[in-house]
C-alpha positions as CSV (number, residue, x, y, z in Angstrom):
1,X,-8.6,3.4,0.4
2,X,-6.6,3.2,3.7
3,X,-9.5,4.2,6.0
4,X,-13.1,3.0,6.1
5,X,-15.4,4.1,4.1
6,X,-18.6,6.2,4.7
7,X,-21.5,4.3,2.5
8,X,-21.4,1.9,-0.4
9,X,-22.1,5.3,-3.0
10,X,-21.3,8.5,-2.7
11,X,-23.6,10.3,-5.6
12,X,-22.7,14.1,-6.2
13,X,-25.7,15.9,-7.3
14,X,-29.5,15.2,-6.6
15,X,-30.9,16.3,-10.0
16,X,-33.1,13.8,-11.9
17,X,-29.7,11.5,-12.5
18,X,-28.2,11.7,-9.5
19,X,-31.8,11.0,-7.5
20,X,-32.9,8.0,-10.3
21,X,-29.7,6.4,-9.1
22,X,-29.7,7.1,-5.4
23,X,-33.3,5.3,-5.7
24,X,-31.7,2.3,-7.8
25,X,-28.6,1.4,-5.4
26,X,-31.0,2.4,-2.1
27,X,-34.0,-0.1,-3.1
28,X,-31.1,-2.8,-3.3
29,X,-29.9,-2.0,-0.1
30,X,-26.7,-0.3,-0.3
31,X,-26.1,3.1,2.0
32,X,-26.1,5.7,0.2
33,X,-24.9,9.6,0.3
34,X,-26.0,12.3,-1.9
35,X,-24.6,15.6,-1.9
36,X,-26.0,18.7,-3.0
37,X,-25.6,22.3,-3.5
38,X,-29.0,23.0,-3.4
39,X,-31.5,23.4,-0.6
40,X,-33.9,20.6,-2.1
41,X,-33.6,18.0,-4.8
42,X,-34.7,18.3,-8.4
43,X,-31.5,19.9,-10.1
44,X,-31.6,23.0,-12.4
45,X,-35.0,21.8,-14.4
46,X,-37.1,20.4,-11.2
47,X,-35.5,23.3,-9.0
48,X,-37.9,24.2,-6.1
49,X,-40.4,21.7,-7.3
50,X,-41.7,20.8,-3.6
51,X,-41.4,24.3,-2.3
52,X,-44.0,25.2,-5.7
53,X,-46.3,22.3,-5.4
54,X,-46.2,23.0,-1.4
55,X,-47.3,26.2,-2.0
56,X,-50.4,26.0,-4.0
57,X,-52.6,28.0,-4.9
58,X,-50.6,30.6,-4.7
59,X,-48.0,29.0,-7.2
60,X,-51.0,27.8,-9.4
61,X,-50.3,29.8,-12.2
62,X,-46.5,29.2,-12.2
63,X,-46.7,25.5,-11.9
64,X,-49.1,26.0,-15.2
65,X,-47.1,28.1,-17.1
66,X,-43.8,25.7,-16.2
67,X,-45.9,23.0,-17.9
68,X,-46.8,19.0,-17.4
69,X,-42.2,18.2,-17.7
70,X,-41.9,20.2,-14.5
71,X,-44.5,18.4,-12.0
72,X,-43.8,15.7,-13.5
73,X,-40.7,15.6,-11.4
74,X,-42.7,15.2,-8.3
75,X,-43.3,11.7,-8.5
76,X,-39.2,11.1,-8.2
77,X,-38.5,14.0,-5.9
78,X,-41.2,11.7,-3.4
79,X,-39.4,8.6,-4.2
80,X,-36.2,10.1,-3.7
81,X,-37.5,11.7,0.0
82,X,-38.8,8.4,0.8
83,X,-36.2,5.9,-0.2
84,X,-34.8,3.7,2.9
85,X,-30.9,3.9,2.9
86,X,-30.2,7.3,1.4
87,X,-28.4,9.8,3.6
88,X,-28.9,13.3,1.7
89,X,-27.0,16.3,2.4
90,X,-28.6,19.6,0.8
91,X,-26.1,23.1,0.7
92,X,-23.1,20.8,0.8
93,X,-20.5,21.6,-2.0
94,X,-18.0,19.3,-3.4
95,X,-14.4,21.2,-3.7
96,X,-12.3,18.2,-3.6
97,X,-12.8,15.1,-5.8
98,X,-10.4,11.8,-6.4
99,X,-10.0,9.2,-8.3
100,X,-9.7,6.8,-5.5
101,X,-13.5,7.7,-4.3
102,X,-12.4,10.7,-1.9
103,X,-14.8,13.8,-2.1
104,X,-13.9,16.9,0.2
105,X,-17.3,18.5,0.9
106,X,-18.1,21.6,2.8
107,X,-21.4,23.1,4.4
108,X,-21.6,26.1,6.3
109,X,-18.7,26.2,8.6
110,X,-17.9,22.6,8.3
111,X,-15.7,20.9,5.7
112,X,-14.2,17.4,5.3
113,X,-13.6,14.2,3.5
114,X,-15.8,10.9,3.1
115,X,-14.8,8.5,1.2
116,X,-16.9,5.2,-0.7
117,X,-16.0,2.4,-3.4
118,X,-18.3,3.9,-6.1
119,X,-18.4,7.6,-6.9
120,X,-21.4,8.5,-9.3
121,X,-20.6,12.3,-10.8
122,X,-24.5,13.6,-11.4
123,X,-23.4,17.4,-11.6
124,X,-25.3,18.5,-14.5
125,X,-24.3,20.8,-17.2
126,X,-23.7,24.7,-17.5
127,X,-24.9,27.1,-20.6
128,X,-21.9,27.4,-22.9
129,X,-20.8,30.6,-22.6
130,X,-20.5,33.3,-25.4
131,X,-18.7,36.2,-25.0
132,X,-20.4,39.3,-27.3
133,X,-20.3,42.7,-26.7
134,X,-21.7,43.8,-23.9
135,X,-22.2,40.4,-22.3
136,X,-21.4,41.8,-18.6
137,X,-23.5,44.5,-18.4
138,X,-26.7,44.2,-15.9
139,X,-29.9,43.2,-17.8
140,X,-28.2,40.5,-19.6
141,X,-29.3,37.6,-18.5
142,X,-29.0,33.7,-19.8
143,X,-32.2,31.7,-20.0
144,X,-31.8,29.5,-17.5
145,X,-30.9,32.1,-14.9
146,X,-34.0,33.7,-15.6
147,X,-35.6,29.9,-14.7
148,X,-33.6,29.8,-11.5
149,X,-35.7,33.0,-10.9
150,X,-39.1,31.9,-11.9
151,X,-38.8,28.7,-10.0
152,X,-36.9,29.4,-6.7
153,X,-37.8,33.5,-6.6
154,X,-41.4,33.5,-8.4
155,X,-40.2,36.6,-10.4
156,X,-41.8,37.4,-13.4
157,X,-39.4,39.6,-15.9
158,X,-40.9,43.0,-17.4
159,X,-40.2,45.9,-19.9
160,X,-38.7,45.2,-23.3
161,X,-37.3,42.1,-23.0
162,X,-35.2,40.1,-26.0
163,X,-34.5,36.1,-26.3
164,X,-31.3,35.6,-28.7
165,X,-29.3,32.5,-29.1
166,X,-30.2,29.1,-30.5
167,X,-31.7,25.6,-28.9
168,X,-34.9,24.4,-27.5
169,X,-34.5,26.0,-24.3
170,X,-35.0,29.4,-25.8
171,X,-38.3,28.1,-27.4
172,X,-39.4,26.6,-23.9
173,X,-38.4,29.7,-21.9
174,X,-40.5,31.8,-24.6
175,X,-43.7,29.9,-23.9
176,X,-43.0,29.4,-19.8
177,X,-43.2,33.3,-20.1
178,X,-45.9,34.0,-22.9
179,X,-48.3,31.8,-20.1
180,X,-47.4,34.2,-17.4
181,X,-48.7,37.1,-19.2
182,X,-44.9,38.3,-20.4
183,X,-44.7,38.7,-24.3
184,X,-40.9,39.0,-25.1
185,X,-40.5,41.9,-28.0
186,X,-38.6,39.8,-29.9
187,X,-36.8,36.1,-30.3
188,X,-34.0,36.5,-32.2
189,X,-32.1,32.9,-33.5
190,X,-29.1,31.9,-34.9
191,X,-30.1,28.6,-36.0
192,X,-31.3,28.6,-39.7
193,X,-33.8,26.4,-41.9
194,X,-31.0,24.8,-43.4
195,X,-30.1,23.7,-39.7
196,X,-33.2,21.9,-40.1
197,X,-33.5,20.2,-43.5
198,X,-29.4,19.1,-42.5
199,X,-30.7,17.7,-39.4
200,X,-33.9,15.9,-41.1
201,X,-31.1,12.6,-42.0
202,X,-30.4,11.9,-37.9
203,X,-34.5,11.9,-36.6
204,X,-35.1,8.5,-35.3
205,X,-38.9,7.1,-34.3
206,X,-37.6,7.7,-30.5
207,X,-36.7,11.0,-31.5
208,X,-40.4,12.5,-33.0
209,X,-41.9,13.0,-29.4
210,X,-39.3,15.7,-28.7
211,X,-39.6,17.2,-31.8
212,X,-43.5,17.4,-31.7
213,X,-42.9,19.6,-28.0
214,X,-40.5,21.6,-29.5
215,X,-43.3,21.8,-32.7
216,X,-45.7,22.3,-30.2
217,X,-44.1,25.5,-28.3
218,X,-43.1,27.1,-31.9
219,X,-46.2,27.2,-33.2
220,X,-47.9,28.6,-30.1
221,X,-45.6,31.4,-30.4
222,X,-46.2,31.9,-33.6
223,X,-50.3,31.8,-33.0
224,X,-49.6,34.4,-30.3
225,X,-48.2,36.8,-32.8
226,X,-44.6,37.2,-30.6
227,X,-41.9,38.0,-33.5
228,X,-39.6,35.9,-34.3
229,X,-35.9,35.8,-36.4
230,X,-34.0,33.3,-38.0
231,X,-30.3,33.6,-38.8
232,X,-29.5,36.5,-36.7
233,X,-25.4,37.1,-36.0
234,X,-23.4,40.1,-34.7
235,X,-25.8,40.6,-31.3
236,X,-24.5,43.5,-29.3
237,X,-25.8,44.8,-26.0
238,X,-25.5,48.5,-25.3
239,X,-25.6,50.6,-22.1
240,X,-23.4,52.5,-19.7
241,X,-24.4,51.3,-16.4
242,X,-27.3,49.0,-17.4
243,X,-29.0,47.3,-20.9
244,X,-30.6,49.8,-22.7
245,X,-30.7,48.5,-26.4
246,X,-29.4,45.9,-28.3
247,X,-27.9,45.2,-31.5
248,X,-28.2,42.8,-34.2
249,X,-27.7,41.9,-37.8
250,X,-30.9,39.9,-39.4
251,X,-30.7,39.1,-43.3
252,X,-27.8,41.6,-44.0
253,X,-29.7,44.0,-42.0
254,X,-28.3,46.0,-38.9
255,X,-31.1,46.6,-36.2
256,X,-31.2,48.4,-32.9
257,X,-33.7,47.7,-30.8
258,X,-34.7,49.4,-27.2
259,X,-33.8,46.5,-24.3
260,X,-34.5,46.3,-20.9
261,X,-33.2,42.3,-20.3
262,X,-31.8,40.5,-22.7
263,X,-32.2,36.7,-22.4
264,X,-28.9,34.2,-24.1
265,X,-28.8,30.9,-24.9
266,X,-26.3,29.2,-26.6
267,X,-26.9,25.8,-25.8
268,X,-26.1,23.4,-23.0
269,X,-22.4,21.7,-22.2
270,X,-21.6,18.9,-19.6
271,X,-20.3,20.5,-16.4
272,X,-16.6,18.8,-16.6
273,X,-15.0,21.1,-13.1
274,X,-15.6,18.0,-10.9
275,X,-14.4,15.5,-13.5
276,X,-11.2,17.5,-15.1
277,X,-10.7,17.7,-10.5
278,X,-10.3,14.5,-10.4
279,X,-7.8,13.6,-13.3
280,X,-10.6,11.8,-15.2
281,X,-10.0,12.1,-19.3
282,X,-12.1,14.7,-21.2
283,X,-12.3,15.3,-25.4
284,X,-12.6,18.5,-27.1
285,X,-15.8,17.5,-29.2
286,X,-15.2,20.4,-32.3
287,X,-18.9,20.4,-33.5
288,X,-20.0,21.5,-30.1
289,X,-16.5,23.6,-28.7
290,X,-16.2,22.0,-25.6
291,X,-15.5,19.2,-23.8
292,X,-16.7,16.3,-22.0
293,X,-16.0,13.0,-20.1
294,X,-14.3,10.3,-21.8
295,X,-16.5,7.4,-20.2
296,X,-17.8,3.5,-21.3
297,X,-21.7,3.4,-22.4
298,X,-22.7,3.2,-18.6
299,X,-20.4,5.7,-17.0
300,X,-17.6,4.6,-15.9
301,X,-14.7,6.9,-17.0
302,X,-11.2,6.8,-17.6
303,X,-8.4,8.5,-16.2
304,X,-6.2,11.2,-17.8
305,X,-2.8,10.5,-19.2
306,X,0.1,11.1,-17.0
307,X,1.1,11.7,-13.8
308,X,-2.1,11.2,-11.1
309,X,-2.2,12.1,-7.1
310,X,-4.0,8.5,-6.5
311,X,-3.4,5.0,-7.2
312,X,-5.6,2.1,-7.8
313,X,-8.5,2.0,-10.5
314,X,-10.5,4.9,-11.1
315,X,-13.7,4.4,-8.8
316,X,-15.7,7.3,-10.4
317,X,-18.7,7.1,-12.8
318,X,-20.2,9.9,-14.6
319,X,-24.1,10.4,-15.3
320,X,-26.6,12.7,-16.8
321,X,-26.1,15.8,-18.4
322,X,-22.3,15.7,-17.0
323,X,-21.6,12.9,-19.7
324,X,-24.0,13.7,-22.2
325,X,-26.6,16.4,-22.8
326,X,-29.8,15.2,-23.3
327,X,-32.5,16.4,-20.7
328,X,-34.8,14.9,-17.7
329,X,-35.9,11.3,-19.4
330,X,-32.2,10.6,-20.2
331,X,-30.6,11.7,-17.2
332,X,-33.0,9.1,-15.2
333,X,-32.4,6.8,-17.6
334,X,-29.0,6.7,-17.5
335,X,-28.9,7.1,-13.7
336,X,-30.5,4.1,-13.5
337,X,-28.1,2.3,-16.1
338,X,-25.2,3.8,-13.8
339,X,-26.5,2.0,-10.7
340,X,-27.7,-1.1,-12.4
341,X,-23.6,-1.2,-13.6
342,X,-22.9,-0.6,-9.8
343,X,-24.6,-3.4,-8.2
344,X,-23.3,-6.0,-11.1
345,X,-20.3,-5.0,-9.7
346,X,-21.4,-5.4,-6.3
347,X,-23.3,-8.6,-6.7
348,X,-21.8,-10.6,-9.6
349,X,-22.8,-12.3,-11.8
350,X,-25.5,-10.0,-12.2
351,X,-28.6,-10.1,-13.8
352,X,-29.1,-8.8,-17.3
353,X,-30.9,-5.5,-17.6
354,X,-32.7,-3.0,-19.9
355,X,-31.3,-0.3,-18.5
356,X,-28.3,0.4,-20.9
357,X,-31.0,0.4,-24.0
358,X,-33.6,2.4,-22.2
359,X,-30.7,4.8,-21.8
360,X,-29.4,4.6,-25.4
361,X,-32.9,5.0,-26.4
362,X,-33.5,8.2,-24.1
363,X,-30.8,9.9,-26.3
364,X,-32.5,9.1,-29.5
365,X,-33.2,13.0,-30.5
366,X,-29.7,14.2,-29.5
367,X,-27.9,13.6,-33.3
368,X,-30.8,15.6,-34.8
369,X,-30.7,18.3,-32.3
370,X,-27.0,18.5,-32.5
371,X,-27.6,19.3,-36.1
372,X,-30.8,21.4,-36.0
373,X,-29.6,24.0,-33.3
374,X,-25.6,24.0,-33.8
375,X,-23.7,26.9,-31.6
376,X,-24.7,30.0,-32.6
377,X,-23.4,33.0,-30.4
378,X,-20.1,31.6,-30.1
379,X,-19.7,30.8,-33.1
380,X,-16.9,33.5,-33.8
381,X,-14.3,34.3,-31.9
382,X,-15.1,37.6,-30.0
383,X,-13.3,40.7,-31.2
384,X,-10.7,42.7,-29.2
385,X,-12.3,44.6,-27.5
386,X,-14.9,41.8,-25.9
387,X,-14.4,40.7,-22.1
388,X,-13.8,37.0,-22.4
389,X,-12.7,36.5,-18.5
390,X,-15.5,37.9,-16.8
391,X,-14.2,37.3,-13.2
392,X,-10.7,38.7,-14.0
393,X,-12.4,41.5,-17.1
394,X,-9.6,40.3,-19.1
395,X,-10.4,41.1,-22.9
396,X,-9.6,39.2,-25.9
397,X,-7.3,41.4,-27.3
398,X,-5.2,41.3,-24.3
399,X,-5.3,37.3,-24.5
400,X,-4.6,37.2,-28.3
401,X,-1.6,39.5,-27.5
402,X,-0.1,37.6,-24.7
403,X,-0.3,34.3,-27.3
404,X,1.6,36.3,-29.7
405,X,3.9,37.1,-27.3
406,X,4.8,32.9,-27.3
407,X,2.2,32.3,-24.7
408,X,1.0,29.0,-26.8
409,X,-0.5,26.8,-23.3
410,X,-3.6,27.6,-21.8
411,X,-2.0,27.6,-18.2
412,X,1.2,29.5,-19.0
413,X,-1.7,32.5,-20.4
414,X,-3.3,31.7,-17.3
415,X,-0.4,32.2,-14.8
416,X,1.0,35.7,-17.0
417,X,-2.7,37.1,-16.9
418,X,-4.9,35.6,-14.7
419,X,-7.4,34.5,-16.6
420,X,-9.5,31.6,-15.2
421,X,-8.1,32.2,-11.7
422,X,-11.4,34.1,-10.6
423,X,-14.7,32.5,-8.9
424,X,-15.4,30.3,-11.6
425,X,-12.1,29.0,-11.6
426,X,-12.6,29.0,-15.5
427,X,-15.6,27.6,-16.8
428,X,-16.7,31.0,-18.4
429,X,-13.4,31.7,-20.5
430,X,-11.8,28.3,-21.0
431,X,-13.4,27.3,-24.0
432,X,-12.7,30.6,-25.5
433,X,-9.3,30.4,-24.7
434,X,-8.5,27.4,-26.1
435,X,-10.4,28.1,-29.5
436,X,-8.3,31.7,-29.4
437,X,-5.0,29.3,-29.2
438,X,-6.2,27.7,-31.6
439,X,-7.3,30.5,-34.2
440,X,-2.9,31.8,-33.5
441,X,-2.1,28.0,-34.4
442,X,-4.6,26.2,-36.4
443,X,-2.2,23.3,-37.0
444,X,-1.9,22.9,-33.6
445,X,-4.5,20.3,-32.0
446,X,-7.1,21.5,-29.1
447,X,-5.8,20.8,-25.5
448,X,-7.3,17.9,-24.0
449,X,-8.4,19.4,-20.9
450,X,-8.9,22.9,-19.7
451,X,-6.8,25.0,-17.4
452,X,-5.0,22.6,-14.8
453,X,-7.2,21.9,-12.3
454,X,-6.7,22.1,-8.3
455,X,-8.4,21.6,-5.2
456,X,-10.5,23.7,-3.6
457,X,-12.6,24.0,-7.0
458,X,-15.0,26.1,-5.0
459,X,-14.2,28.7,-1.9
460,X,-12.9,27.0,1.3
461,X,-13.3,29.8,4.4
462,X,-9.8,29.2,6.2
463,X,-12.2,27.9,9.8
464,X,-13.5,25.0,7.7
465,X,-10.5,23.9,6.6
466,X,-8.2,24.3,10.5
467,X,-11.7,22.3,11.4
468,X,-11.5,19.4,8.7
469,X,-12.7,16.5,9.6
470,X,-11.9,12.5,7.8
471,X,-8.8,13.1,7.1
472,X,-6.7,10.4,5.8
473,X,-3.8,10.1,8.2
474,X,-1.6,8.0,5.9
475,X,-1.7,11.6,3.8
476,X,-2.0,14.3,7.1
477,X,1.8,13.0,7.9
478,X,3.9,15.8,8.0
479,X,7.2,15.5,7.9
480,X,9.1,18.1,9.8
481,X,12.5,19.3,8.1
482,X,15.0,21.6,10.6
483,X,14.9,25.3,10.0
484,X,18.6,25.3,10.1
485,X,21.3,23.0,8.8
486,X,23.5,21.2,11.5
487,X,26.3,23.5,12.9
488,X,29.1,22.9,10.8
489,X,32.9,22.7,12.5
490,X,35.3,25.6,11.9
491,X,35.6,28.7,11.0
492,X,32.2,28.2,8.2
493,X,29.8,27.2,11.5
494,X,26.3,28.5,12.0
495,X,25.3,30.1,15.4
């Protein structure tokens, strides 16, 4: 690092990981900056939870329905707000992350670099995306953009509404909504018994109090009389310029069903963007289809093979749901076993901890889970005529026939068509595309990261980046070359 640096920690993300450790390193006295997209802390599953709680009584009945997990948040989010040493920077998005503990932020107007010794990735996970027919029309929804809605925007869905996919989110979102008076017309699951009975071999002790929620919100379901479907495959959604009825095949039996929002789910996946940014390893986990950070037990990951734009050792560690999926308690768990491993560093020797089990422990459920609600909705490949790129509405079929046409590497398909060179810069058609090279070459093994990534990962208005500020000047040296060649003698000479 050839200039000074701006704190001790530089923690992207203020969910419940990136908070838990923010806490950790601050109480120990380190300085601390936290950057957020946000506008307060709490992360997807405490979102708004001190603009609700603030708001009472009006927000009674949503705090209620949102259930005991989601105030339960408060007690970190005050902690968090209250630490000494902990400079936190809501709206601020990372588009710009290094190896060598660079991150290039921007808010508003402003963008620019700030640089520490420790870089602790907290940036969540994303719903793995599923391409079906019909996926981009308005009125389809996933679940937890319809959470983002009943905890920042206090909207309630209504009309005919449908929950398909597989996981316990689908089960949570169902009883969230039967407690605000919305009674879905029907939750329709991939996930089978057998799921179940296969998964009954990985439950651990740790592991029952998750399963007794999840327990808990099935069988007030089923006491409430809301229908429910195992085994479902083939959903469609249907509509010209809106949802109007879905599609679905339940025990060898084709369904259509009126639909005014249909609500998908196909499980949870680390958020790699930042990570894959960086030139930090990832591995295509194939019971799962997608990837995630290679890393050691408390965070610390490795870089990729091959060539890298930084040198020196890889100052980035990786918590949460962007290493591993498994919810609130782990995330804190682990973000506190991620700054424990920090100030060891710091301040060795280092006392001994129980951090690193407590976060082992946290994850206890995960293996049966893994098992007991397995990808569902993306389980196939989507047909032809299915968008898979949604920013670039690049189908399948036109995908499948570039790779016939000896288009066998996910960024030479990307350069000939464009896909994953929209907003999301790929993380809605990666996956898919690498599972579509696959399906043309099964002998062929799954790339080991997705689409080459480069800075900005996020829009960069051209104002914010003339105005950048912490620049390195060891790397803003620009060497000037002449427009011309010297004037050569004779007859050959330029003028």
């Amino acid at each position: 690092m050839s200039v000074a640096p701006d704190a001790d920690a530089i923690i992207v993300g203020a969910g419940p990981a990136g908070m838990a450790c923010a806490i950790e390193l601050a109480v120990a006295g380190c300085r601390v900056i936290v950057l957020d997209m946000q506008p307060s802390p709490g992360g997807q599953i405490f979102r708004a939870l001190e603009t609700n709680m603030q708001a009472r009584p009006g927000t009674d009945e949503l705090l209620a329905a949102l259930g005991p997990s989601y105030k339960a948040g408060l007690s970190l989010v005050t902690r968090f707000r209250a630490a000494p040493g902990i400079d936190y920077r809501p709206g601020t998005t990372v588009w710009d992350l290094r190896a060598d503990g660079t991150v290039g932020w921007l808010k508003g107007d402003a963008a620019g670099y700030l640089r520490a010794p420790h870089i602790v990735l907290a940036s969540g996970a994303m719903e793995r995306p599923a391409p079906f027919p019909g996926w981009t029309l308005p009125g389809v929804m996933t679940a937890g953009a319809v959470q983002t809605l009943l905890k920042a925007g206090r909207l309630k869905p209504k009309g005919r509404i449908v929950l398909a996919g597989t996981g316990p989110l689908i089960f949570l979102l169902a009883e969230q909504l039967r407690r605000l008076g919305v009674r879905p017309a029907l939750i329709a699951r991939t996930d089978r018994t057998r799921d179940k009975l296969s998964a009954l071999k990985h439950l651990r002790p740790a592991g029952l109090p998750a399963l007794l929620k999840g327990l808990g919100w099935l069988l007030r379901l089923r006491l409430a009389g809301i229908t429910m479907r195992t085994g479902i495959s083939g959903l469609e959604a249907h509509g010209r310029d809106h949802l109007e009825a879905v599609s679905l095949t339940v025990a060898g039996r084709r369904i259509d069903l009126p639909c005014d929002l249909l609500v998908v789910h196909d499980g949870i996946v680390p958020s790699t963007d930042l990570a894959h940014a960086a030139g930090l390893a990832l591995a295509w986990r194939a019971d799962d289809a997608s990837w995630q950070p290679v890393t050691t037990p408390d965070g610390r990951a490795e870089m990729a093979p091959g060539p890298t734009l930084t040198v020196g050792p890889c100052r980035i560690r990786i918590t949460g749901d962007a290493r591993r999926i498994g919810g609130a308690d782990a995330a804190i768990a682990h973000g506190r076993h991620a700054a424990s491993a920090i100030l060891a560093e710091r301040y060795p020797p280092g006392a001994a901890d129980g951090t690193g089990i407590a976060a082992e422990r946290s994850l206890a459920a995960r293996p049966f889970l893994d098992v007991a609600f397995p990808p569902g909705l993306s389980s196939c490949l989507p047909d032809d005529a299915t968008i898979v790129c949604r920013c670039e509405e690049i189908t399948a079929g036109a995908l499948r026939a570039t790779i016939r046409d000896r288009a066998t590497e996910m960024n030479l398909v990307r350069g000939l068509l464009r896909c994953g060179m929209g907003a999301c810069q790929g993380r809605s058609c990666a996956a898919t595309l690498a599972r579509l090279l696959a399906e043309a070459d099964p002998g062929k093994p799954m790339p080991s990261a997705p689409f080459r990534a480069r800075p900005p990962l996020r829009p960069l208005p051209l104002g914010a980046l003339a105005g950048m500020t912490g620049l390195d000047p060891d790397l803003a040296l620009v060497e000037s070359l002449d427009d011309k060649p010297e004037a050569i003698a004779g007859d050959d000479a330029h003028v």
